[in-house]
Backbone as CSV, one residue per row, in Angstrom:
resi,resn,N_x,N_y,N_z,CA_x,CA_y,CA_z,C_x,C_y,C_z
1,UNK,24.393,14.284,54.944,24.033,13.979,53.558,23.470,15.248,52.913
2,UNK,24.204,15.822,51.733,23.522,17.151,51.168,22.834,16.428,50.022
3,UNK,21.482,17.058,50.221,20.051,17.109,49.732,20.851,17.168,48.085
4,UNK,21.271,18.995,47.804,21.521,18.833,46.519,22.756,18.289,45.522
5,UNK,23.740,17.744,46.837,24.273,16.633,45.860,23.810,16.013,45.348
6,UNK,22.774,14.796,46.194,22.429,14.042,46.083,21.451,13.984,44.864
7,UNK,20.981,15.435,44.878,19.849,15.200,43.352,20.565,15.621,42.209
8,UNK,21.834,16.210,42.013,22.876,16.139,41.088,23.354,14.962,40.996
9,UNK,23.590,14.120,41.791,23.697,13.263,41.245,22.995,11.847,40.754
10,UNK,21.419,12.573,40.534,20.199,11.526,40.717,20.071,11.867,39.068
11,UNK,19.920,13.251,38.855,20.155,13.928,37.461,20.896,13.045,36.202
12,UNK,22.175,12.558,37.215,23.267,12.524,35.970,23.241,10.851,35.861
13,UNK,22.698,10.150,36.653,22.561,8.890,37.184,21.155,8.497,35.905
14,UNK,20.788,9.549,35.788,19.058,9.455,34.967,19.832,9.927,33.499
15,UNK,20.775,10.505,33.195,20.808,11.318,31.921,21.866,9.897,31.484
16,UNK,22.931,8.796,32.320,23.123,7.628,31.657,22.558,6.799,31.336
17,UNK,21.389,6.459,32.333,20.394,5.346,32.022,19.678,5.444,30.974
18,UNK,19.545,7.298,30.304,18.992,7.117,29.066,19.637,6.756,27.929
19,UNK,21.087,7.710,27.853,22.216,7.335,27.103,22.173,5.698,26.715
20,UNK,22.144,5.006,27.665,22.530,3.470,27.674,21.449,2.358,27.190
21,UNK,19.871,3.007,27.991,19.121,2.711,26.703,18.812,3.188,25.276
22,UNK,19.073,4.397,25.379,19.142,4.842,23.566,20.297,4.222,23.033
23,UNK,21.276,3.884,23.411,22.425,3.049,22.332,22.109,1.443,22.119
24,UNK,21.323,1.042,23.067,20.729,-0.456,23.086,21.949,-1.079,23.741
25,UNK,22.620,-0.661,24.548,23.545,-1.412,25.416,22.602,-2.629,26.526
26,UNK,20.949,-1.576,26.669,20.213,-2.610,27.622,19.087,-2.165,27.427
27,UNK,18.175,-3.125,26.932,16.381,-3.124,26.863,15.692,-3.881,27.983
28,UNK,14.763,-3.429,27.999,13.660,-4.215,29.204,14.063,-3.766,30.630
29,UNK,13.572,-4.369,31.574,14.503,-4.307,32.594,15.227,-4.633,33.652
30,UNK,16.216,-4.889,32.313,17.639,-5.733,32.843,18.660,-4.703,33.200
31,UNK,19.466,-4.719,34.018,20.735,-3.980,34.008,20.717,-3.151,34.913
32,UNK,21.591,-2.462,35.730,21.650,-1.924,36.778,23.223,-0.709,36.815
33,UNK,22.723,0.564,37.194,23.736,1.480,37.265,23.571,1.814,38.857
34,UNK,24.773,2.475,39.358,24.612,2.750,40.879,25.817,4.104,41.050
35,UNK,25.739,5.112,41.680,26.742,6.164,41.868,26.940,6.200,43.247
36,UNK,28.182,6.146,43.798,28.430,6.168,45.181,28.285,7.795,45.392
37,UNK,28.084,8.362,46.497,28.174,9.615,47.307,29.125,9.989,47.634
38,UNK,29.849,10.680,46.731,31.243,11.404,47.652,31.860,11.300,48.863
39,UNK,32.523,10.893,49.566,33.116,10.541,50.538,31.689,10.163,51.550
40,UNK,31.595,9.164,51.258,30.014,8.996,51.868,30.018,7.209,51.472
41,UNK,29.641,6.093,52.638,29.261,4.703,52.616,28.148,4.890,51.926
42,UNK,27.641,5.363,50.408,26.281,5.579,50.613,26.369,5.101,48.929
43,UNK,25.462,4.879,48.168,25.325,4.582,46.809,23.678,4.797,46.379
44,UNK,23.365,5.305,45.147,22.284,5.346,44.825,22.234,4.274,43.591
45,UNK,21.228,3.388,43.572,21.059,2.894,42.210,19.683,2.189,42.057
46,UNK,19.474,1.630,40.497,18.579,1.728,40.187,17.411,0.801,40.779
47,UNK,16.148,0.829,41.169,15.995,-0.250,41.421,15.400,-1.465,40.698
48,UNK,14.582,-2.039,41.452,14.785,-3.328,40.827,13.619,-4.013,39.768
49,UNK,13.534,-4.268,38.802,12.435,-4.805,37.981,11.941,-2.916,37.014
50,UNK,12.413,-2.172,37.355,12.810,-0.843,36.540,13.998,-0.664,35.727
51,UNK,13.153,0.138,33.975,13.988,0.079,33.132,14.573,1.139,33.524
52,UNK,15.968,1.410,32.473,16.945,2.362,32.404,15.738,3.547,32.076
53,UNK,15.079,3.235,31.358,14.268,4.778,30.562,13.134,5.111,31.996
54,UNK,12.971,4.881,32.843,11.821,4.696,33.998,12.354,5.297,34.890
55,UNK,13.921,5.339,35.554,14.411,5.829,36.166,13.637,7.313,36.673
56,UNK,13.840,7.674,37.713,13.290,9.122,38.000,13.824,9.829,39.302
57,UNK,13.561,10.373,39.658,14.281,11.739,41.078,13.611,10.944,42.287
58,UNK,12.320,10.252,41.671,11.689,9.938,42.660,12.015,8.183,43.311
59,UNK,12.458,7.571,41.816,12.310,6.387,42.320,13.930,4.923,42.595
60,UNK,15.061,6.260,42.276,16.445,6.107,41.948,16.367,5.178,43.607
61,UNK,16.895,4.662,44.371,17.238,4.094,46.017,18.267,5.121,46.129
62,UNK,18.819,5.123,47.372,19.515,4.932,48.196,20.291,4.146,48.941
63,UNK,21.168,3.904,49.153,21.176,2.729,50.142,22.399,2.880,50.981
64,UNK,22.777,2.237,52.215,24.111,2.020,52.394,24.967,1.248,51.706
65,UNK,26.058,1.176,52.144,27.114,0.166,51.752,26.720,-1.437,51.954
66,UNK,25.984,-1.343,53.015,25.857,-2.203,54.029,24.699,-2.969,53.672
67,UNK,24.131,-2.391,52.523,22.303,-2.909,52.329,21.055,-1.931,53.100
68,UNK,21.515,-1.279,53.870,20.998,-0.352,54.610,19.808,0.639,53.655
69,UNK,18.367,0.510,53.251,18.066,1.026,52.450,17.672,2.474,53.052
70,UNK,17.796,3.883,52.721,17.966,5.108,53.061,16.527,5.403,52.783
71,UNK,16.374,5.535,51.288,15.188,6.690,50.414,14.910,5.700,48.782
72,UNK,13.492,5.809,48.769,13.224,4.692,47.615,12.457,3.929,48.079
73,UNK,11.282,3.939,47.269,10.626,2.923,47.222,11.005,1.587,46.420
74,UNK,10.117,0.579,46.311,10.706,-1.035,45.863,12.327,-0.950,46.320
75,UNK,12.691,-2.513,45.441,13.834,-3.195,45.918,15.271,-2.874,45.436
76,UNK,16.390,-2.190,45.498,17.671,-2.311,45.025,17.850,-3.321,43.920
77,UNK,18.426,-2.935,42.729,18.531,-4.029,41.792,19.287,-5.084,43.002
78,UNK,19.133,-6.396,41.885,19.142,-7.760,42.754,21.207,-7.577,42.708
79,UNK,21.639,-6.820,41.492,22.842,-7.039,41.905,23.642,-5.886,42.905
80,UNK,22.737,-5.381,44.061,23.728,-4.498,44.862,24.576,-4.962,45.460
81,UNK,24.459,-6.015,45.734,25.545,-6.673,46.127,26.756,-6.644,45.941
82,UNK,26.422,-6.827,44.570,27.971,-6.668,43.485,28.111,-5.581,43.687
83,UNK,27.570,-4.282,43.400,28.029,-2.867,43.179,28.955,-2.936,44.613
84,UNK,28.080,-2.963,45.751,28.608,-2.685,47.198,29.872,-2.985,47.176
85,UNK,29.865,-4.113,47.368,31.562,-5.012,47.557,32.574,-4.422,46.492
86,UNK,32.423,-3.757,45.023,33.282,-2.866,44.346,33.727,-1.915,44.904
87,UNK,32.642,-0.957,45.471,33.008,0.370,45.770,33.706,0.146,47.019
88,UNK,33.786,-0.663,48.142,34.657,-1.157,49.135,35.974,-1.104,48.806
89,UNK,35.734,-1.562,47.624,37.795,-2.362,47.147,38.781,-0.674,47.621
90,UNK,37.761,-0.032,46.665,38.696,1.270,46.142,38.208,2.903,46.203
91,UNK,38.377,3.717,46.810,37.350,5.370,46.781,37.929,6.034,45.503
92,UNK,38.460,5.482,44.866,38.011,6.230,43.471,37.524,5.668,42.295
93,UNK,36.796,4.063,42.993,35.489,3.954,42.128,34.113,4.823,42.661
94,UNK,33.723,5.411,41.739,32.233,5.828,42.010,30.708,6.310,41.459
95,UNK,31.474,5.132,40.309,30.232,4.755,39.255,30.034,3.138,38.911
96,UNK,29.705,2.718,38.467,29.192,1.101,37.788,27.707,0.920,37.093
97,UNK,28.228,0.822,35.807,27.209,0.304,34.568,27.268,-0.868,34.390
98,UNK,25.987,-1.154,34.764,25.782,-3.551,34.686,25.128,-3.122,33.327
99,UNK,25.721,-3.889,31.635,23.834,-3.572,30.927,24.380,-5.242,30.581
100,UNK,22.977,-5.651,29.960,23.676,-6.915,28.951,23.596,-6.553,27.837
101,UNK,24.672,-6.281,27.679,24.923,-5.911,25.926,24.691,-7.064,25.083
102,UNK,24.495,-6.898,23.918,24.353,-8.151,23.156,25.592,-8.746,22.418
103,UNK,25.865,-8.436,22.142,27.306,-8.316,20.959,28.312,-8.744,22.723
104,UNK,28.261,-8.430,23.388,29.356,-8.349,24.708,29.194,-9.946,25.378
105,UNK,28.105,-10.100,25.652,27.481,-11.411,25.808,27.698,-12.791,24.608
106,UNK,27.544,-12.183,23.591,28.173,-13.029,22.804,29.259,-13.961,22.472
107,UNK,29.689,-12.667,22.827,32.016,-13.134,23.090,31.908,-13.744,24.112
108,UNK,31.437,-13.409,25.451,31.899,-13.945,26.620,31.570,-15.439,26.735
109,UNK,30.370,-16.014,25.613,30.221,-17.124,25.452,31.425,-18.336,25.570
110,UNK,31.925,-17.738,24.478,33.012,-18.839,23.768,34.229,-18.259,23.896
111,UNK,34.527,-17.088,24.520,35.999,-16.239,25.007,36.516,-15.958,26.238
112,UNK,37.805,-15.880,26.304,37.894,-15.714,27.865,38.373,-14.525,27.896
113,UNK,38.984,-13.673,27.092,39.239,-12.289,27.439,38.407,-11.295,25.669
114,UNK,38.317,-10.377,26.006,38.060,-9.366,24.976,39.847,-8.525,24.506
115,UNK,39.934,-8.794,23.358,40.942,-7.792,22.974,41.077,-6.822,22.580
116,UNK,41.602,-5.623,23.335,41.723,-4.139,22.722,41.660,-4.708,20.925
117,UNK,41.074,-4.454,20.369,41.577,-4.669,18.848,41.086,-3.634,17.956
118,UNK,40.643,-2.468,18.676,40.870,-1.435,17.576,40.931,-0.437,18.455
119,UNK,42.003,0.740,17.570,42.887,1.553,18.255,41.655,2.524,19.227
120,UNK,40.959,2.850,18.891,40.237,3.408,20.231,40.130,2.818,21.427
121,UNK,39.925,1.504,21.195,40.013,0.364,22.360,41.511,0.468,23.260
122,UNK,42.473,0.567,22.444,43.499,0.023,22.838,43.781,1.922,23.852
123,UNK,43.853,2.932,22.723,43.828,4.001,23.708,43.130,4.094,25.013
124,UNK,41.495,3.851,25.178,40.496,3.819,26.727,41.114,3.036,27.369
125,UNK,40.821,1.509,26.864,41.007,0.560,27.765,42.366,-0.112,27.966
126,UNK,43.093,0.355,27.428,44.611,-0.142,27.542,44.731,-1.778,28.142
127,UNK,43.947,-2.202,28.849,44.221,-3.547,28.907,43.171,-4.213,28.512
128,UNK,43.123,-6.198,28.304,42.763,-6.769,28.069,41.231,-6.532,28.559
129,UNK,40.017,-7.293,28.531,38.529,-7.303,29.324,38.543,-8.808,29.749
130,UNK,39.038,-8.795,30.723,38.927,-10.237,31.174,36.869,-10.890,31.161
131,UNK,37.186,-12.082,30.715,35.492,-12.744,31.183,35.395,-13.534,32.172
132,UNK,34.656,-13.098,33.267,34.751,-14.467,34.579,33.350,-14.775,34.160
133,UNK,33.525,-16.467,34.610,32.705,-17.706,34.454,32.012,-17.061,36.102
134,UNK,30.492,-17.277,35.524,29.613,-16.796,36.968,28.657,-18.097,36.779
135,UNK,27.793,-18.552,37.693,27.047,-20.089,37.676,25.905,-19.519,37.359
136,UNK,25.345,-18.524,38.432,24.101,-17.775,38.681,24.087,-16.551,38.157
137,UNK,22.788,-15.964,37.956,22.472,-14.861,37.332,22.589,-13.979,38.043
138,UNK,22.828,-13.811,39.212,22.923,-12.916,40.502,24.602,-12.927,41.199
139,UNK,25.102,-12.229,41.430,26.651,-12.735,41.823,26.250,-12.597,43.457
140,UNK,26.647,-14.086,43.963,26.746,-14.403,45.256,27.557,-14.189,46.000
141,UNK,27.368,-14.086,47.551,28.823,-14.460,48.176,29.928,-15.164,48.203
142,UNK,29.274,-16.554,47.495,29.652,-17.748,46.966,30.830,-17.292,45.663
143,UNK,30.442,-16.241,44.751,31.260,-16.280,43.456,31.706,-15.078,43.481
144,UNK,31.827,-13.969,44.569,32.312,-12.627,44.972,33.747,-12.779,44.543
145,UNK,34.412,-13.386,44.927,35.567,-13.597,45.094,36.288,-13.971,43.727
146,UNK,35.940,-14.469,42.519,36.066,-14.443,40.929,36.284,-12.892,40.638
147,UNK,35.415,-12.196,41.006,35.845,-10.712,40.437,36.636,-10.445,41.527
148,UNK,36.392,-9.823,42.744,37.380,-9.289,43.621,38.843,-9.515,43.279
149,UNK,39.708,-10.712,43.191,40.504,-11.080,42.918,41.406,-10.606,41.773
150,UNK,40.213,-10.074,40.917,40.711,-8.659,39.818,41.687,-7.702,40.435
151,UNK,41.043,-7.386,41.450,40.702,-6.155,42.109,42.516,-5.991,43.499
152,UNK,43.467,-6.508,42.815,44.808,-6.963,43.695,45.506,-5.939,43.740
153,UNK,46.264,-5.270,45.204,47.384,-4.137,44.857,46.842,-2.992,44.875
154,UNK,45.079,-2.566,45.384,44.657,-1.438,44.830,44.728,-1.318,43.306
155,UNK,44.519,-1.986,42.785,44.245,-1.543,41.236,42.980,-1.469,40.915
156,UNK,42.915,-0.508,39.830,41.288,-0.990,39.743,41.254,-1.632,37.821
157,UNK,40.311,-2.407,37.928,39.920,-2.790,36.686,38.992,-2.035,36.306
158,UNK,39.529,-1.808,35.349,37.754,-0.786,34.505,36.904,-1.288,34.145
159,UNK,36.988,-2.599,33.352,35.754,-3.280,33.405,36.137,-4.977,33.548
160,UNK,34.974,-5.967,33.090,35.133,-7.369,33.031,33.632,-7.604,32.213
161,UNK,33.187,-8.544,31.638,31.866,-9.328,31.288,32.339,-10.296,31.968
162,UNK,30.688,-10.382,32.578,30.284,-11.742,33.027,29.990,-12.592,32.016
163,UNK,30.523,-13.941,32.214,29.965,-14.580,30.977,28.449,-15.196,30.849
164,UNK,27.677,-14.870,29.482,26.503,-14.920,29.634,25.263,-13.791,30.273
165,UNK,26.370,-12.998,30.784,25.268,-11.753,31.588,25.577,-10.377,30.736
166,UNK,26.881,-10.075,30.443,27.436,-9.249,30.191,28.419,-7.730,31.008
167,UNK,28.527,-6.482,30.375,29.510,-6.036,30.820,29.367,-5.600,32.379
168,UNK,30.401,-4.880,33.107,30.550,-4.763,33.747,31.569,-3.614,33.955
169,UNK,31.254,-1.996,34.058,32.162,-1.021,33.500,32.323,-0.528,35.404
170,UNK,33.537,0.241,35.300,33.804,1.196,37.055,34.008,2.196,36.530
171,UNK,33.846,3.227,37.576,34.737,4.789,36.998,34.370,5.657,37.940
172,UNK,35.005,6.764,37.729,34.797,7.866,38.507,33.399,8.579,37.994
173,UNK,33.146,8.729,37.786,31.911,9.905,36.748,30.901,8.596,36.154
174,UNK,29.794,8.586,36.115,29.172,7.863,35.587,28.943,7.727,34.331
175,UNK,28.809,9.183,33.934,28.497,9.590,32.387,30.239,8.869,31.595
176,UNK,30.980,8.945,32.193,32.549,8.547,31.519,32.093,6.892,31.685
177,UNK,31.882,6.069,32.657,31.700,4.722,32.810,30.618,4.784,31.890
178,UNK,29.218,5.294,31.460,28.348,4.229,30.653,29.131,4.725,29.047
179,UNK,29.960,5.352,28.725,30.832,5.431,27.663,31.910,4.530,27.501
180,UNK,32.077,3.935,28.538,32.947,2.821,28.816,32.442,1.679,28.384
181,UNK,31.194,1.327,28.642,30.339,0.648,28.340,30.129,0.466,27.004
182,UNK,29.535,1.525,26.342,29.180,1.607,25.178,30.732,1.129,24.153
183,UNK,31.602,1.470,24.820,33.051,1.227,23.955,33.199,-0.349,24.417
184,UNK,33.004,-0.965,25.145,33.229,-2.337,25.054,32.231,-2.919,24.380
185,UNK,31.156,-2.508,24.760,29.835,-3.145,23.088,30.659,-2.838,21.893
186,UNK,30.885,-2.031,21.897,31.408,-1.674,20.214,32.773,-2.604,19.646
187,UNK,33.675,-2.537,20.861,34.474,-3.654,20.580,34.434,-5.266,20.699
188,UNK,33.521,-5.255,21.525,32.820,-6.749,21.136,32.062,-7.310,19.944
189,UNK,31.429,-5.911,19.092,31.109,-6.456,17.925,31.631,-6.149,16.804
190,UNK,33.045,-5.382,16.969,34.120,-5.318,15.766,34.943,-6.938,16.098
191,UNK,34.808,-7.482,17.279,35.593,-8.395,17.347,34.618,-9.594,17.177
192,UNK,33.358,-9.706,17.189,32.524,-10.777,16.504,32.385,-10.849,15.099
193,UNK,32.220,-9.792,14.519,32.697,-9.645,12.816,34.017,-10.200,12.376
194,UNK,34.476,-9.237,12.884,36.010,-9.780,12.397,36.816,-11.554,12.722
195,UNK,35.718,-12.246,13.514,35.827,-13.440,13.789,35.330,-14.147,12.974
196,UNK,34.098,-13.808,12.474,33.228,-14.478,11.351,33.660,-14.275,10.097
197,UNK,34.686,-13.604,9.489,34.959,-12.876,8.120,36.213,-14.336,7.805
């Protein structure tokens, strides 16, 4: 494990979480980002009952794949779970932005997919944003298998909202995924306007 990867990429892991709370994609602290380690079972993310703006060099986790906690004090956000079982599917995921957007959460209410519907959308995300129905606020072993199932052929999905929780972005680069993010907020609330008009 190199030391100064690892704080390059603790750096850039801290410079989204601010990004993501300065756009209001996520207040309080809700929401969870995680960066896997370069050819490495290993993921850092945020932990748990800590905001995006709180984040620090000191207090980012570690962890295995496995739950295995490395470096970090307190608990792994409650959804590592979820992150873990993503970065499994595929090695060229090796980012994930959880926020609850507001405007994103909204749609997923009463919608079952998000539509590219404006041309920036349609250029990033080229496909639909599917919404899976989740019971619990935590994704279980029990409801793993709703998203995975995305996840067919080696493909990867770039993102999904949970419904009621909100988005759910992948990527290579983190700083590119919480922009991912921020572009599905934005199209969730050109597409809540334009519903109400």
């Amino acid at each position: 494990m190199d030391r100064i990867i690892i704080d390059e990429l603790k750096k850039e892991f801290i410079a989204a979480a601010n990004r993501a709370y300065n756009s209001k994609i996520q207040t309080g602290t809700g929401g969870n980002i995680s960066i896997r380690v370069p050819g490495e079972d290993i993921m850092l993310i945020k932990p748990s009952g800590i905001s995006f703006t709180d984040c620090t060099m000191d207090n980012i986790i570690l962890t295995t794949l496995d739950g295995q906690v490395i470096e970090g004090d307190g608990k792994p956000s409650r959804e590592a779970y979820l992150h873990r079982e993503i970065y499994k599917l595929n090695d060229e995921i090796n980012s994930i932005v959880h926020c609850h957007a507001p405007w994103s959460i909204a749609w997923s209410l009463r919608e079952k997919v998000l539509d590219t519907i404006t041309q920036h959308a349609k250029l990033k995300l080229v496909n639909q944003i599917p919404v899976i129905d989740i019971i619990k606020p935590v994704i279980t072993e029990e409801e793993i298998h709703k998203i995975l199932c995305h996840y067919t052929n080696n493909t990867i999905l770039k993102a999904f909202l949970l419904k009621g929780h909100g988005i759910v972005a992948v990527g290579s680069k983190v700083r590119d995924t919480e922009y991912l993010a921020e572009l599905i907020e934005e199209t969730a609330q050109i597409s809540c306007i334009d519903r109400s008009m």
